[in-house]
N, C-alpha and C positions, 0 to 999 in steps of 0.2 A: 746250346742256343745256335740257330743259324745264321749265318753273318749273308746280308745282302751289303749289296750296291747301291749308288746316289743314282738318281732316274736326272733324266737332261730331257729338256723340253725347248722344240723351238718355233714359236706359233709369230703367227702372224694376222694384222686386221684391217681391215678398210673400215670407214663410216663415213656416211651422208647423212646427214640433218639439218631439215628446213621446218620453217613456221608458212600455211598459206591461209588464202582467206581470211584477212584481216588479223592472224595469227589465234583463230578461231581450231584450226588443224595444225597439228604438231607430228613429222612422221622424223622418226630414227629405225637407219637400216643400216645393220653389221654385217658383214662377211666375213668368217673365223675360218684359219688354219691353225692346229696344232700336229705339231710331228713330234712323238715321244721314242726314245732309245731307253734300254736298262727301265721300261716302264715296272712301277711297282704294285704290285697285290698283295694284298694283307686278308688274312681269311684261312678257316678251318680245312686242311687238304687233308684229303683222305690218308688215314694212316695216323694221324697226329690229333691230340683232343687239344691243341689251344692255339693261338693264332700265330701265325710264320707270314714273315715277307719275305716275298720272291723276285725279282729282276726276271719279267714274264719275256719280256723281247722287245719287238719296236710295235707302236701303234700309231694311228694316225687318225686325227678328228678332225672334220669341216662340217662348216655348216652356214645358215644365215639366220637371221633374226631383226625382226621389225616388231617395234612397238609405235603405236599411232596414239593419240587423243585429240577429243573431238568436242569443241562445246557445242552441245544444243542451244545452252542461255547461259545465262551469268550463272545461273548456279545447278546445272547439272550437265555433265560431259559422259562420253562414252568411253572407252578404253581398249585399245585391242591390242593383242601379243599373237604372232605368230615367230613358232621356231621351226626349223627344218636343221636336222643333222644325220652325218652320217660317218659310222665309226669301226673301225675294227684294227685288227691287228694286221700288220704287213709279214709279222714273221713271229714266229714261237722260239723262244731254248729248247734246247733237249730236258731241259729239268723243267722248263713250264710243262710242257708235252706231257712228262713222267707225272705228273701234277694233275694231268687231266683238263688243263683249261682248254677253255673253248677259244674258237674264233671271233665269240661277239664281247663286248666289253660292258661290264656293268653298270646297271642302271643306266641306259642312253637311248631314250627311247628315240625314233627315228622322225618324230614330230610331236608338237604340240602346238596348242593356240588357248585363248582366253579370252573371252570378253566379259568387260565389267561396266554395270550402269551405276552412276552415285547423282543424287539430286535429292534436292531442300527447299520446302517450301516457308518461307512466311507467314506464319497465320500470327501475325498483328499482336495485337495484345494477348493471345493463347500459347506466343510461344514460338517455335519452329518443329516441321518436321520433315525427317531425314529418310531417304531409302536408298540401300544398295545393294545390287545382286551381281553376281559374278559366277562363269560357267568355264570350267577347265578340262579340255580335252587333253589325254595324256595317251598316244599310241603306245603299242607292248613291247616289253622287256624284259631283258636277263635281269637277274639279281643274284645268280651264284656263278663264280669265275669257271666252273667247267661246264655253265648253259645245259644244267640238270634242266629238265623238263618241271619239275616238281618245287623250280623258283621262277618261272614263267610266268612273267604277268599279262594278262591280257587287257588290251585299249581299254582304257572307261571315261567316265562323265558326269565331272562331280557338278555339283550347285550347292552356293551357300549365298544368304540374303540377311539383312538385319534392317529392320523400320528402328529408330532413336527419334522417342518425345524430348525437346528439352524445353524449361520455363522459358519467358523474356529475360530475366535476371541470369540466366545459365548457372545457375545454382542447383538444379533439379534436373536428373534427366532418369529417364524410360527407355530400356532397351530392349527389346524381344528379336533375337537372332536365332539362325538353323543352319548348320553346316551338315554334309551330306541331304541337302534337302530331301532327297526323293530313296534314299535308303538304295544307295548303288553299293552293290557288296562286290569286293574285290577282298585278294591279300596281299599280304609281305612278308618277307623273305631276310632272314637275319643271317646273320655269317657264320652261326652253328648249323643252318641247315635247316631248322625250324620255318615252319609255314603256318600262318596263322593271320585270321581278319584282321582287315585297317576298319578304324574306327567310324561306327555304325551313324546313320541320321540323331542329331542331338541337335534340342531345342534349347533354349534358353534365355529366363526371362531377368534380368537384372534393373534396379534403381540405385539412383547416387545422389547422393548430398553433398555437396562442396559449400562449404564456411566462408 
């Protein structure tokens, strides 16, 4: 068995957060530092069929992040996430090196954002009904510690939405949801190495009974 070391992490954060416009707009904004030593990897290194932690070197993460919401009306808002980050190592061991890792750090993609719409309408004696959709941009990433080529993911752009019937009573409801709406084929990347699709456009239609 190989014996690693405890990883020491020393991060640091600002935030601001305000309510404007009648407290109609909600904005929270992060500024993140982490600075890691004895940073640790867990993962299949060449030479060896089962999982080793390593004490890789020092790395260092920064970034920011803002998440906003927005009412349109009383009952349906908007939602926005924007992330920006940026990550790598400042230094290797000699036995990370021997290891073969790379200089990018796993799974960190260099950006992201999100918007999401949720809104419900009143339809009176019929009940209510519900829509939400939400679209996630994810820039490209390593996903194997030595930044093989063949665990590279590249940018993509999912969409998932669901309409919900429910009775007046809230007794009864109706759901027809689609994650990967639009059939965005990407993969992923496991820590044996293996590369293989993330999961295809799937519909789905459910009803519920509540007593």
């Amino acid at each position: 068995m190989q014996a690693f070391g405890p990883e020491f992490l020393d991060s640091y954060e600002a935030d601001i957060r305000g309510d404007w416009m009648d407290s109609r707009l909600r904005v929270n904004a992060t500024v993140f530092l982490a600075e890691y030593s004895d940073y640790q990897v867990t993962s299949v290194f060449p030479g060896s069929s089962t999982f080793l932690t390593l004490n890789s070197g020092e790395a260092k993460v920064s970034g920011l992040e803002v998440e906003s919401v927005f009412a349109l009306a009383a009952s349906s808002n908007v939602f926005l996430n924007l992330g920006l980050m940026d990550s790598k190592y400042t230094k290797l061991t000699d036995s990370a090196q021997a290891a073969g890792i790379g200089l990018e750090l796993q799974r960190a993609p260099d950006a992201s954002a999100q918007i999401s719409l949720n809104s419900t309408m009143d339809l009176g004696a019929s009940g209510s009904l519900g829509f939400s959709a939400d679209a996630k941009y994810t820039s490209d990433f390593d996903t194997s510690p030595s930044n093989d080529p063949e665990g590279f993911v590249e940018s993509f752009t999912l969409v998932n939405s669901q309409v919900r019937w429910t009775n007046p009573s809230d007794s009864v409801s109706v759901v027809a949801e689609c994650s990967n709406c639009f059939g965005k084929e990407y993969h992923v990347h496991n820590p044996f190495g293996m590369v293989y699709p993330a999961e295809p456009m799937l519909w789905n239609l459910r009803a519920q009974y509540r007593c």
